[in-house]
C-alpha positions in Angstrom: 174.6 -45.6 -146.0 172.4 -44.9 -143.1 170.0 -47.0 -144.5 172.8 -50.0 -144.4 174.0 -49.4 -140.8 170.1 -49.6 -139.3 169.3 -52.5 -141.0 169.1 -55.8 -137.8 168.4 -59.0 -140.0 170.6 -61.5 -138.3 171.9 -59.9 -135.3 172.9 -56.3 -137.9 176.7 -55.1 -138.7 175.8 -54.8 -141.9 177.5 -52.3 -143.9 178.3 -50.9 -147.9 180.5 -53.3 -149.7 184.0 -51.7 -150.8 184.3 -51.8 -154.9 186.6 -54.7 -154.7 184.1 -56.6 -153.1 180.7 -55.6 -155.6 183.8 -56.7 -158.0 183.8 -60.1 -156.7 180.3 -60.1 -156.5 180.6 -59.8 -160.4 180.4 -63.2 -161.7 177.5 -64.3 -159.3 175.2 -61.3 -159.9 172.0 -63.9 -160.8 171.5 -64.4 -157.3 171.1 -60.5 -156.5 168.8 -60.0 -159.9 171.5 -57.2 -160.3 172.4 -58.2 -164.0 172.1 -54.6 -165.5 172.1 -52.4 -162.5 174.3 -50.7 -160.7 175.3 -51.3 -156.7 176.5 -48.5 -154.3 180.1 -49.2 -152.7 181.4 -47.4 -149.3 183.9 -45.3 -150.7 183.3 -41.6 -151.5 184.4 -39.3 -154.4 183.7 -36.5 -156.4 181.1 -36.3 -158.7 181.3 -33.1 -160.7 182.0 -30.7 -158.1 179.3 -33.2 -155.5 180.0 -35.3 -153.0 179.1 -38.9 -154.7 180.1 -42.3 -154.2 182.0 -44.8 -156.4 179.5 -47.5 -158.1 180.0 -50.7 -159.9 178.1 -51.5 -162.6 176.9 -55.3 -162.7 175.9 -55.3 -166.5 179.7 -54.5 -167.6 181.9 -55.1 -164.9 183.3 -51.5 -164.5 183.3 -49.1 -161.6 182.5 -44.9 -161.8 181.6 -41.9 -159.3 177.9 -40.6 -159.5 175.9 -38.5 -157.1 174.4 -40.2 -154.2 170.7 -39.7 -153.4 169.8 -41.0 -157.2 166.1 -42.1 -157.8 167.3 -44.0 -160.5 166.0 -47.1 -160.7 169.2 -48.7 -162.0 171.0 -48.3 -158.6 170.7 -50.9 -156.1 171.8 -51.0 -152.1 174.0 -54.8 -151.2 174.6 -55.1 -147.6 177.3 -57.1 -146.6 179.0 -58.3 -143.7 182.5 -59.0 -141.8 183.3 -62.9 -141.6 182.7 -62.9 -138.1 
């Protein structure tokens, strides 16, 4: 998430997408060459006794809790903004 709120392209307030939004995302996924990965949302949860955060998973449409700090080359990091 850090790595989200430091980021300055454009002018920065960047920040994680909620799971609604990676959801609407969904049917547009080409453009982010996300097709079978999955994307980190905002929101927090358990994860087996860890803190973890929910994900959305581009290649079936669906939404868990895993633990944050995966090497996993299947997660991915989409920054999005407010509508100023």
């Amino acid at each position: 998430e850090g790595y989200v709120k430091n980021l300055n392209l454009d002018g920065g307030g960047w920040r994680l997408p909620a799971i609604a939004e990676l959801s609407q995302l969904h049917p547009i996924d080409s453009l982010f060459n996300a097709t079978d990965k999955w994307a980190w949302s905002s929101e927090l949860c358990n994860a087996g006794g860890s803190a973890g955060a929910r994900d959305f998973g581009f290649y079936n449409g669906a939404d868990s809790c895993s633990t944050r700090g995966s090497s996993d080359s299947a997660y991915r990091v989409l920054a999005v903004r407010s509508p100023k």
